[in-house]
C-alpha positions in Angstrom: -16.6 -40.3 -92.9 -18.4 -40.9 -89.6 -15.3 -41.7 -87.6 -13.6 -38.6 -88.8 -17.2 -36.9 -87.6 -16.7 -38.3 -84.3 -13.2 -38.0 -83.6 -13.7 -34.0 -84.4 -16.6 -33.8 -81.7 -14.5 -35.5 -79.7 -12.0 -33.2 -80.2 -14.4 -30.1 -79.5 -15.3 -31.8 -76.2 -11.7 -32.0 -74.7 -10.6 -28.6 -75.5 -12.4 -26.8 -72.7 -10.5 -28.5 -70.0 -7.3 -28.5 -72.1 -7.7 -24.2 -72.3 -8.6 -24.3 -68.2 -5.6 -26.5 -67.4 -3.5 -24.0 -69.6 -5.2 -20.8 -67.6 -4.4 -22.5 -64.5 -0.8 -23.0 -65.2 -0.5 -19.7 -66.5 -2.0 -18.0 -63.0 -0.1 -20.4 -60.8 3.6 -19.0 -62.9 2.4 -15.5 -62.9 1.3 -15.6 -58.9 3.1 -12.5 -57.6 5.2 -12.9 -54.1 3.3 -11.9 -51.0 5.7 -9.5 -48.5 4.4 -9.1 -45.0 6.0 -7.2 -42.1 7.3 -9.5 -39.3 5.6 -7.6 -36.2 2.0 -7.1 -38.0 1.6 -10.0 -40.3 -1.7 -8.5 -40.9 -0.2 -5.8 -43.3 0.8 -7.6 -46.6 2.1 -6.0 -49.7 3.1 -7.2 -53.7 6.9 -5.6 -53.4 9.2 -5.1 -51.1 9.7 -1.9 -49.4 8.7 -0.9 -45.5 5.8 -1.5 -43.1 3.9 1.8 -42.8 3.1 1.0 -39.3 6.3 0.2 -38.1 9.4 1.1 -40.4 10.6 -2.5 -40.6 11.8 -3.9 -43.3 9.4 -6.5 -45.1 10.4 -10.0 -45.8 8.1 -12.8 -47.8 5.4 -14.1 -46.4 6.7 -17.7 -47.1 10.2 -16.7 -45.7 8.5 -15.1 -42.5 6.2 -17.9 -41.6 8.2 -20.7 -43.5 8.4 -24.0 -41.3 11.2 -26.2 -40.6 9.5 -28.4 -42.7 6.1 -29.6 -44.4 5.4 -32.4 -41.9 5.9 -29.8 -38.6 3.9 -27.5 -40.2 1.4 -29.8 -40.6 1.8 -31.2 -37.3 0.9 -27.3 -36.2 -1.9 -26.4 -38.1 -4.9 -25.9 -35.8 -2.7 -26.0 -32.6 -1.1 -23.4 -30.1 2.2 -24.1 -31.4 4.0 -21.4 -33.6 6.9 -22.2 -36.0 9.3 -19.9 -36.9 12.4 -20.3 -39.2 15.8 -18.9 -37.9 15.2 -15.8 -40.8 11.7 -14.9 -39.0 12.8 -15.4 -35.5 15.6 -13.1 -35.6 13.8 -10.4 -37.8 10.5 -10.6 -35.6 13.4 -10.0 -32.7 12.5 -13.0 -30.5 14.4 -13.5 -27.8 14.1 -16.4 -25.1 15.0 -16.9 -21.2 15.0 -19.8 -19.0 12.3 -19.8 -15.8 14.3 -19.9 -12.6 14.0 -21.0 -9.3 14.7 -17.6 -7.4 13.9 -16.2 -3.4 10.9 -14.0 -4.1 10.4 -10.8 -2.0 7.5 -8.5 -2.1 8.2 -4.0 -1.5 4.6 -3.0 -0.6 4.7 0.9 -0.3 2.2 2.3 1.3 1.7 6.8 2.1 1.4 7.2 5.8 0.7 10.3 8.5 2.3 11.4 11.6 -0.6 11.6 14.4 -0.2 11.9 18.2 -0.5 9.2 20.3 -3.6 8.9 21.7 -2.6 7.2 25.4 -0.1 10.2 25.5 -3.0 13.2 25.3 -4.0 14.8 28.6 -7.3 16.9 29.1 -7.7 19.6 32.1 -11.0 19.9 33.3 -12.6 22.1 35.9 -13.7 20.1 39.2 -14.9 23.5 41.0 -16.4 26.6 39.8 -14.3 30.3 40.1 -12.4 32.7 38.0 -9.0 32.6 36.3 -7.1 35.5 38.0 -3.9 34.0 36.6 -2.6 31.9 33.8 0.4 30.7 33.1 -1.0 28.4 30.3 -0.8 31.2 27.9 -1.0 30.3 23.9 -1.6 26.7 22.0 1.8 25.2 21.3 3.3 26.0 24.6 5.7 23.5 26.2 5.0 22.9 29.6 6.3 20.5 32.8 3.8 18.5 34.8 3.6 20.0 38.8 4.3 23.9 37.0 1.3 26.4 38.2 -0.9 26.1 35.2 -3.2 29.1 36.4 -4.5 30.5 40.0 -8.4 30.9 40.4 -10.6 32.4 43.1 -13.1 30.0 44.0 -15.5 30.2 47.2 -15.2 26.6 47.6 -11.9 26.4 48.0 -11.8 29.1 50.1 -14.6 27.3 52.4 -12.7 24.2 52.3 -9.5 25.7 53.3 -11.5 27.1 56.7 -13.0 23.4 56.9 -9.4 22.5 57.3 -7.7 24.4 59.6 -10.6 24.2 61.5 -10.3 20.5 61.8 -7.0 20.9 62.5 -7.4 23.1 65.4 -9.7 20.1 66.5 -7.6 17.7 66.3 -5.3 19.3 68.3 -7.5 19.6 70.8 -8.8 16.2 71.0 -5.0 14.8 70.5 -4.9 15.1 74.7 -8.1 13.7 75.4 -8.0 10.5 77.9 -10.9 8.9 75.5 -9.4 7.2 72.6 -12.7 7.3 70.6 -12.4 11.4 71.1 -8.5 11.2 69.8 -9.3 8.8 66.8 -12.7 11.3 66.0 -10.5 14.4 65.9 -8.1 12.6 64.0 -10.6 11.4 61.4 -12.1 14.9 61.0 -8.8 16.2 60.0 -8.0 13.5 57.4 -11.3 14.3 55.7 -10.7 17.9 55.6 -8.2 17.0 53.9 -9.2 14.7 51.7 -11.7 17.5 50.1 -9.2 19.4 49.6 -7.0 17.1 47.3 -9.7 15.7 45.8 -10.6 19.4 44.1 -7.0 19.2 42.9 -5.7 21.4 45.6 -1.4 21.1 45.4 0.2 18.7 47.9 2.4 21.9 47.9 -0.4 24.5 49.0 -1.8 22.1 51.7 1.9 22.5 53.1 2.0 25.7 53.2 -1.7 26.3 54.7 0.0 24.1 57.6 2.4 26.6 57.7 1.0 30.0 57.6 -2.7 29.0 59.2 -4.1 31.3 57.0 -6.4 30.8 54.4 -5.4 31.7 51.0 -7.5 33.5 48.3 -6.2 32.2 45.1 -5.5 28.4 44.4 -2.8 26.9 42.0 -3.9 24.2 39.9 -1.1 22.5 38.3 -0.4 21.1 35.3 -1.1 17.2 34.9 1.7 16.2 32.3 4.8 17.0 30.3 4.2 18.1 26.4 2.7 20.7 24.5 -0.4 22.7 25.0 -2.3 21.0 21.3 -5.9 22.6 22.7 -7.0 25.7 25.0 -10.6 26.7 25.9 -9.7 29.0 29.2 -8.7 33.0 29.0 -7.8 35.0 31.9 -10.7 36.4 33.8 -12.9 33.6 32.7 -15.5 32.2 35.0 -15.2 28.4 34.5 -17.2 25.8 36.1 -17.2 21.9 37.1 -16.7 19.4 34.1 -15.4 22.6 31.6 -12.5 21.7 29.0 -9.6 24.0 30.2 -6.5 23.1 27.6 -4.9 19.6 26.6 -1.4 18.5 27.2 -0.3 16.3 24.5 3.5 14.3 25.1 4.9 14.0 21.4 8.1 12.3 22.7 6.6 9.2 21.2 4.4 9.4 18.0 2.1 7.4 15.7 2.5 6.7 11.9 -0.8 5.5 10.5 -0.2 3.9 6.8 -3.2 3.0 4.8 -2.2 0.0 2.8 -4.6 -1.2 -0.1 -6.9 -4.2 0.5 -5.3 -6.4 -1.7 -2.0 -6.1 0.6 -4.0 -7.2 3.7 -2.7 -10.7 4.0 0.9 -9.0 3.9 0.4 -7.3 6.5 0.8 -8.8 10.8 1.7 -7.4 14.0 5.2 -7.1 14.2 5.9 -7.2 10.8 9.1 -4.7 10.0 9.0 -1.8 7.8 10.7 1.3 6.9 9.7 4.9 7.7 10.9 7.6 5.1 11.0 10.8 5.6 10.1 13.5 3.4 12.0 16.0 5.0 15.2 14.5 5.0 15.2 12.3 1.9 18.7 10.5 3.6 17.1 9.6 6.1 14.6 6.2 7.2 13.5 4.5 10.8 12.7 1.7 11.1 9.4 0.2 12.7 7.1 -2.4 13.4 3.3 -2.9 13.3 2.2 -2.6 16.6 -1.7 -2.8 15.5 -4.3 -3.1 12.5 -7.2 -1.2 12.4 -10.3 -3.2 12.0 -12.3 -1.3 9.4 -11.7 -0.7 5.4 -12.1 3.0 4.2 -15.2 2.2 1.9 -14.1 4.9 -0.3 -10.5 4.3 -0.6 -10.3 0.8 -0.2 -7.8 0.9 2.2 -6.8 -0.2 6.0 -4.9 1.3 8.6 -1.5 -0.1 9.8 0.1 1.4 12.6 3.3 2.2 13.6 4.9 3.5 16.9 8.2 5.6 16.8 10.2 7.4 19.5 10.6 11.4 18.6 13.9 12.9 19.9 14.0 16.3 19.2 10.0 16.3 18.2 11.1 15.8 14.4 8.2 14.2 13.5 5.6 16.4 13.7 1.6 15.4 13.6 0.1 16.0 10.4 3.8 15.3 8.3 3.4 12.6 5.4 5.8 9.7 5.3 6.3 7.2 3.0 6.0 3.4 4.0 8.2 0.4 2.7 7.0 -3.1 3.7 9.0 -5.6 2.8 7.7 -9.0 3.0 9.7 -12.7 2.3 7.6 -15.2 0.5 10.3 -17.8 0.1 11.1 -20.1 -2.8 9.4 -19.9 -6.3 9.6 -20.1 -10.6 10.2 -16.9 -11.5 10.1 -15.6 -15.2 10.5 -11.4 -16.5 7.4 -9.9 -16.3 7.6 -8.9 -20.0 7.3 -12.8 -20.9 3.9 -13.1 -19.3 0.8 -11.5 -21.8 -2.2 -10.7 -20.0 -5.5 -10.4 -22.2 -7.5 -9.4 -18.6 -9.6 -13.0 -18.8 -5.5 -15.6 -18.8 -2.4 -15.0 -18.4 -0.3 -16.4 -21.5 3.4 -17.7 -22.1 5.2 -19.0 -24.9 7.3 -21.8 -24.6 10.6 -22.9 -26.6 10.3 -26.4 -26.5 12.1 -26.9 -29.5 14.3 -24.3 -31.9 12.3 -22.1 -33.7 9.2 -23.9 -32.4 7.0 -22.0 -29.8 4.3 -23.2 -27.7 1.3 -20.7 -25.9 0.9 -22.2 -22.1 -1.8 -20.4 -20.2 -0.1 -19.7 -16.2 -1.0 -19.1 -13.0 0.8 -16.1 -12.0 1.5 -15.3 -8.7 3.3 -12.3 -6.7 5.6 -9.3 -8.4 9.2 -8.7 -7.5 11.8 -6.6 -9.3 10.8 -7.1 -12.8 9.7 -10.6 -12.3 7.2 -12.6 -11.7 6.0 -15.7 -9.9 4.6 -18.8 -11.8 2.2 -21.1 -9.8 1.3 -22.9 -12.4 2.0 -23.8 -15.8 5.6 -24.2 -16.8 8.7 -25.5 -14.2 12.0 -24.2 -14.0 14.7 -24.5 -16.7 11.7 -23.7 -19.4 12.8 -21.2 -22.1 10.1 -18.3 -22.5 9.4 -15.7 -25.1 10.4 -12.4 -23.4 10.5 -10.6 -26.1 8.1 -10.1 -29.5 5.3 -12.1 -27.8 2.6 -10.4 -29.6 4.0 -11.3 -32.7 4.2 -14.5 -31.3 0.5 -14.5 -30.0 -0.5 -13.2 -33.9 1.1 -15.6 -35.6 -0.4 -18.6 -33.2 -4.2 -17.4 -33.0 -3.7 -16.9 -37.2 -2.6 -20.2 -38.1 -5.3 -21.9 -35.7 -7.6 -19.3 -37.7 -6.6 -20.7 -41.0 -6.9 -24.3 -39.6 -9.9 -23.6 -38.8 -10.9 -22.0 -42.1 -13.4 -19.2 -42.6 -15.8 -18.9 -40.3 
């Protein structure tokens, strides 16, 4: 009677674990499938059907993310390696391309300006006081020929120094047949002083001629003008008294311009005297000249960030006007490197990021060094070598998939 007592409390005992290992095996047969959508494996749904987010059909979860096998997902778990099998990779639309060895050049554009050239601007200035009785130098924008009569003004002083000089040359005369050779030289001395005034108050070479001539003393004097190219300022109007050291107009030569190109900071090692470059023109779209840097400016525009580049061009037919905008191309060689597309390279602002295919199906995240841009691609420094495939397409998916599985390695947290 006692045994049967204690084999039926015995009994009692067991059959709590023997209902919880039943439970257990009933969950674990009814455990529904998981379906996730291959570009957000964060959505994940009961059924099949569409991704809200993106349209694309969902696969299972353990299809998706299903390893070549237990021992390389284990291998994986907690690394920056992702494993995907041929099903995932081609609905997650993965696609791979080998790092090359290729020439790398740089197109730096830059907006630039027509100016005038500074060594090519004249200024007119008043070295005598008078009145403009006639001006030839008539509007802003006028083209005019150096040695043309730029106006004729009335001044005392020149008539005084005209008298000065025919007086001395009278003298001279005179003393020229002196026996005295100190009395021939003074004469002779006075007369080149005379003169000398004369030119100096910018009196023609032309007028002193003809005051030889006619021995008469002239009211007006021509002043001439200094230099070939357009009138670009005028302060003087007929009947105007003007007086030493006045601004009377500028003659500026645009046979030869500048183009001054503002180039960002970051470009400032591209840039060298003598480097090439090509000149666009907005005018005449079919149209380019080419140019070289002839200086850099030595300040940054604090605002802008930028510095100055400048250009010299020749200007047949004055086409180039100052003021016009042109567009810059600077083109520089920076020789051999490992280039990969730039869509292959993820940039999360603080690394650059790469996933490498070092095995099929197998991905592995490299931080790079990335250097220079060039047609859609993009210079490696350091982190892979050429003949590495890379991920150049579905990268984030890629990046998902390798920050969750070190997450789950890692457990919650």
């Amino acid at each position: 009677m006692n045994r049967r007592v204690a084999l039926f409390v015995g009994c009692l005992a067991l059959l709590p674990l023997v209902l919880l290992a039943s439970c257990s095996r009933g969950n674990e047969a009814r455990a529904p499938e998981l379906w996730t959508c291959p570009m957000h494996p964060g959505y994940v749904s009961d059924h099949p059907g569409s991704c809200p987010i993106c349209n694309m059909d969902l696969v299972r979860k353990d299809a998706a993310r299903a390893p070549v096998n237990s021992a390389a997902a284990a291998a994986t778990a907690g690394t920056s390696e992702v494993v995907l099998s041929d099903a995932g990779a081609q609905l997650a639309g993965v696609q791979t391309e080998a790092a090359r060895v290729g020439h790398l050049k740089r197109k730096t554009r830059a907006s630039g300006s027509v100016v005038a050239d500074e060594r090519r601007r004249v200024r007119a200035q008043s070295k005598i006081s008078g009145w403009v009785e006639k001006l030839a130098v008539g509007a802003t924008g006028q083209y005019v020929h150096k040695g043309e009569a730029a106006m004729a003004i009335y001044s005392p002083a020149l008539l005084s120094a005209q008298s000065e000089y025919l007086l001395a040359r009278d003298a001279a005369n005179r003393f020229a047949g002196s026996e005295l050779p100190e009395v021939r030289r003074g004469g002779q001395d006075l007369l080149v002083a005379a003169r000398r005034r004369l030119e100096l108050l910018d009196v023609p070479e032309s007028f002193i001629v003809e005051l030889d001539r006619t021995r008469t003393v002239q009211r007006t004097v021509d002043l001439i003008v200094p230099a070939t190219g357009f009138v670009t300022e005028k302060a003087v109007t007929l009947g105007q008294e003007i007086v030493p050291g006045m601004d009377l107009y500028t003659v500026t030569d645009l046979s030869r311009v500048w183009v001054e190109a503002a180039f960002y900071e970051s470009d400032a090692r591209l840039l060298a005297v003598g480097r090439a470059a090509e000149i666009h023109l907005p005018f005449d779209p079919g149209k380019s000249v080419s140019a070289k840097i002839s200086y850099i400016y030595p300040t940054v525009d604090a605002q802008a960030r930028t510095l100055t580049a400048r250009f010299e061009l020749a200007n047949p037919g004055f086409s180039l006007r100052p003021g016009m905008f042109v567009d810059v191309e600077l083109e520089t060689d920076l020789g051999e490197a490992v280039l990969v597309p730039e869509t292959a390279v993820l940039d999360s602002g603080l690394s650059k990021v790469v996933f490498v295919e070092t095995a099929p199906g197998r991905f592995e995240r490299r931080t790079v060094d990335v250097g220079e841009r060039s047609d859609g691609a993009i210079q490696i420094v350091r982190g892979i070598a050429a003949g590495d495939k890379v991920a150049t397409k579905a990268n984030f998916l890629l990046d998902a998939e390798s920050r969750l599985g070190r997450d789950s390695a890692t457990g919650p947290r």
